[in-house]
C-alpha positions in Angstrom: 5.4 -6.5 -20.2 7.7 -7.9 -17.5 6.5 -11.3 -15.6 8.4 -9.9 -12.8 6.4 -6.5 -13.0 2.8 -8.4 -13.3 3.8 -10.6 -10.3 4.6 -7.4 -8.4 1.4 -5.6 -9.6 -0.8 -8.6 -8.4 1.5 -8.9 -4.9 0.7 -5.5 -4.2 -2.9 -4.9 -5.4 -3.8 -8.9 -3.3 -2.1 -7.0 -0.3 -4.2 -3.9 -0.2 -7.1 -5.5 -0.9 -6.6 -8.4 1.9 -5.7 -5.2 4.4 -8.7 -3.1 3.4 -11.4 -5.6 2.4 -10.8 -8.6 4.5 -8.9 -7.6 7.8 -10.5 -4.2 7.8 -12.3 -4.9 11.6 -9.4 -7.8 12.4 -6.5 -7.1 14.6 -3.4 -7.7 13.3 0.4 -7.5 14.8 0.9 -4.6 12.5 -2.1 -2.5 13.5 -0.3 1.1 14.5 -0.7 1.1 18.9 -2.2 -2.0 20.2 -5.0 -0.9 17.4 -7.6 -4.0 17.2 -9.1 -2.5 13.6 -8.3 -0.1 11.0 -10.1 2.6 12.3 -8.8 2.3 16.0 -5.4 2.2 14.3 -5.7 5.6 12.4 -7.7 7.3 16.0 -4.2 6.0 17.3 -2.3 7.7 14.9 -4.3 10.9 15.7 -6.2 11.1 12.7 -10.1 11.6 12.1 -12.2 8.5 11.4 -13.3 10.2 8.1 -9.3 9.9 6.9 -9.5 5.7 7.2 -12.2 5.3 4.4 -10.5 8.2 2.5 -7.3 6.0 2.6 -9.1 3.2 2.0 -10.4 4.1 -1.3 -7.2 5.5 -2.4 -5.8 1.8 -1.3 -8.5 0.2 -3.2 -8.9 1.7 -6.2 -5.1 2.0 -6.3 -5.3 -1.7 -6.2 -7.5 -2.3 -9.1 -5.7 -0.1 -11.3 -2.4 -2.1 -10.5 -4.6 -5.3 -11.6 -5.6 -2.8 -15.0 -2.5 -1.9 -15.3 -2.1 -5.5 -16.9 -3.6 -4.8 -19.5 -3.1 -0.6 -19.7 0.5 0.2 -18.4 0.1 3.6 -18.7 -1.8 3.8 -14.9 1.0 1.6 -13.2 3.5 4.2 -13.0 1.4 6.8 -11.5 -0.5 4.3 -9.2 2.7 3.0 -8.3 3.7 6.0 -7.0 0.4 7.2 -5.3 1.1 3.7 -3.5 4.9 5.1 -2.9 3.3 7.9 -1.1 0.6 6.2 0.7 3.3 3.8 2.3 5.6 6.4 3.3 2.7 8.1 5.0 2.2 4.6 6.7 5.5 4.5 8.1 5.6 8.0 9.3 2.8 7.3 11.2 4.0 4.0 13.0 7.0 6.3 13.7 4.7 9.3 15.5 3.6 7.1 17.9 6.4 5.0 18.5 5.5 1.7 17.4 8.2 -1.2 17.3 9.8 -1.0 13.9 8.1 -4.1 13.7 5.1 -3.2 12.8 6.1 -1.0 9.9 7.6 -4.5 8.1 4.7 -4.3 5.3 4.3 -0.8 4.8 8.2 -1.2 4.1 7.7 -4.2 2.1 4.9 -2.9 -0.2 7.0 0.5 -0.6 10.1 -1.7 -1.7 7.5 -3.6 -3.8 5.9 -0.1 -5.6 9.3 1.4 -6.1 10.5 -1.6 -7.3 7.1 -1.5 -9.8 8.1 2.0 -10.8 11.6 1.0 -11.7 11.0 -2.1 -13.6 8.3 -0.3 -15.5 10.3 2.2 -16.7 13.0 0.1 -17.6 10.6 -1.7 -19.7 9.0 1.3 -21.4 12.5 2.4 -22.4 13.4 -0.8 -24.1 16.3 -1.8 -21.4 
Protein backbone atom coordinates (compact mmCIF):
# COMPACT_ATOMS: atom_id res chain seq x y z
CA UNK A 1 0.00 0.00 0.00
CA UNK A 2 0.81 3.66 -0.87
CA UNK A 3 2.40 5.86 2.14
CA UNK A 4 0.79 8.68 0.42
CA UNK A 5 -2.71 6.77 0.49
CA UNK A 6 -2.21 5.73 4.45
CA UNK A 7 -1.29 9.41 5.21
CA UNK A 8 -4.50 10.50 3.43
CA UNK A 9 -6.64 7.72 5.11
CA UNK A 10 -5.42 8.87 8.61
CA UNK A 11 -5.78 12.83 7.50
CA UNK A 12 -9.26 12.24 6.79
CA UNK A 13 -10.48 9.69 9.39
CA UNK A 14 -8.37 12.43 12.34
CA UNK A 15 -10.65 15.12 10.66
CA UNK A 16 -13.93 13.55 11.04
CA UNK A 17 -13.34 12.35 14.12
CA UNK A 18 -11.94 15.79 15.63
CA UNK A 19 -15.33 17.44 13.89
CA UNK A 20 -17.73 14.90 15.22
CA UNK A 21 -16.20 13.73 18.51
CA UNK A 22 -14.34 16.69 19.84
CA UNK A 23 -15.91 20.06 18.39
CA UNK A 24 -19.27 18.40 18.24
CA UNK A 25 -20.94 21.36 20.85
CA UNK A 26 -17.88 23.98 19.85
CA UNK A 27 -18.28 26.72 17.42
CA UNK A 28 -16.17 26.88 14.80
CA UNK A 29 -15.57 29.52 11.64
CA UNK A 30 -16.90 26.81 9.45
CA UNK A 31 -20.15 25.97 11.27
CA UNK A 32 -22.99 26.52 8.28
CA UNK A 33 -24.88 30.26 9.46
CA UNK A 34 -23.45 31.80 12.44
CA UNK A 35 -24.09 28.02 13.81
CA UNK A 36 -22.36 27.78 17.42
CA UNK A 37 -22.65 23.64 17.36
CA UNK A 38 -23.26 20.88 15.00
CA UNK A 39 -26.72 20.65 15.61
CA UNK A 40 -27.63 24.44 15.37
CA UNK A 41 -25.53 24.18 12.14
CA UNK A 42 -27.72 21.37 10.43
CA UNK A 43 -31.41 23.37 12.08
CA UNK A 44 -29.58 26.19 9.99
CA UNK A 45 -29.35 24.15 7.01
CA UNK A 46 -33.03 23.27 7.45
CA UNK A 47 -32.63 19.89 8.37
CA UNK A 48 -34.19 17.81 11.45
CA UNK A 49 -31.99 17.34 14.52
CA UNK A 50 -32.41 13.53 13.99
CA UNK A 51 -30.25 13.96 10.45
CA UNK A 52 -26.96 15.37 12.68
CA UNK A 53 -26.42 12.10 14.60
CA UNK A 54 -27.43 10.13 11.38
CA UNK A 55 -24.49 11.99 9.65
CA UNK A 56 -22.57 11.64 12.47
CA UNK A 57 -22.35 8.01 12.48
CA UNK A 58 -22.00 7.73 8.82
CA UNK A 59 -18.83 10.36 9.58
CA UNK A 60 -17.70 8.15 12.25
CA UNK A 61 -17.79 4.86 11.35
CA UNK A 62 -16.66 6.05 7.86
CA UNK A 63 -13.71 7.18 9.80
CA UNK A 64 -12.73 3.99 11.36
CA UNK A 65 -13.09 2.07 8.37
CA UNK A 66 -10.48 4.51 6.60
CA UNK A 67 -8.19 3.67 9.79
CA UNK A 68 -9.13 -0.43 8.81
CA UNK A 69 -8.70 0.15 5.63
CA UNK A 70 -4.91 -0.03 6.63
CA UNK A 71 -4.91 -3.10 7.10
CA UNK A 72 -8.17 -4.31 4.71
CA UNK A 73 -8.07 -2.13 1.46
CA UNK A 74 -10.99 -3.50 0.16
CA UNK A 75 -13.42 -0.90 2.52
CA UNK A 76 -11.31 2.28 1.40
CA UNK A 77 -12.71 2.59 -1.94
CA UNK A 78 -16.24 2.35 -1.00
CA UNK A 79 -15.75 4.50 2.31
CA UNK A 80 -13.91 6.83 0.24
CA UNK A 81 -16.66 7.41 -1.75
CA UNK A 82 -19.49 7.41 0.96
CA UNK A 83 -17.10 10.25 2.24
CA UNK A 84 -17.22 11.76 -1.51
CA UNK A 85 -20.84 11.98 -1.13
CA UNK A 86 -21.12 13.10 2.43
CA UNK A 87 -18.81 16.20 1.52
CA UNK A 88 -20.58 17.12 -1.54
CA UNK A 89 -23.77 17.11 0.50
CA UNK A 90 -21.68 19.50 2.91
CA UNK A 91 -21.06 21.95 0.42
CA UNK A 92 -24.47 22.04 -1.10
CA UNK A 93 -25.63 22.89 2.05
CA UNK A 94 -23.24 25.88 2.88
CA UNK A 95 -24.43 26.89 -0.59
CA UNK A 96 -28.44 26.77 0.29
CA UNK A 97 -27.99 29.13 2.77
CA UNK A 98 -25.47 31.33 1.42
CA UNK A 99 -22.60 31.01 3.58
CA UNK A 100 -19.18 32.73 2.50
CA UNK A 101 -17.36 30.23 0.34
CA UNK A 102 -15.33 30.33 3.24
CA UNK A 103 -16.73 28.21 5.30
CA UNK A 104 -16.99 25.38 2.77
CA UNK A 105 -12.76 25.33 2.74
CA UNK A 106 -12.83 21.75 4.61
CA UNK A 107 -15.70 20.09 3.23
CA UNK A 108 -13.72 21.03 -0.07
CA UNK A 109 -10.50 19.93 1.36
CA UNK A 110 -11.57 16.49 2.72
CA UNK A 111 -13.52 15.89 -0.80
CA UNK A 112 -10.15 16.72 -2.62
CA UNK A 113 -8.55 14.43 0.05
CA UNK A 114 -11.36 11.23 -0.54
CA UNK A 115 -11.18 11.61 -4.21
CA UNK A 116 -7.74 11.83 -4.19
CA UNK A 117 -8.01 8.40 -1.71
CA UNK A 118 -10.14 6.79 -4.46
CA UNK A 119 -7.70 7.58 -7.19
CA UNK A 120 -4.56 6.57 -5.56
CA UNK A 121 -6.16 3.45 -4.48
CA UNK A 122 -7.10 2.38 -7.64
CA UNK A 123 -4.02 3.16 -9.18
CA UNK A 124 -2.43 0.89 -6.70
CA UNK A 125 -4.78 -2.01 -6.93
CA UNK A 126 -4.04 -1.99 -10.70
CA UNK A 127 -0.36 -2.23 -10.39
CA UNK A 128 0.34 1.47 -11.87
Amino acid sequence: MSTVLIVLQVIVAAGLLNVWLLRFNRATPYRGGNSKSLKDEFASYGLPAWFSYFIGVLKVCSAILLILGIWNAQVVFPTALLVTCLMLGAILMHFKIRDPLIKSLPAFLMLIMVVSIMVIGKTVENGL
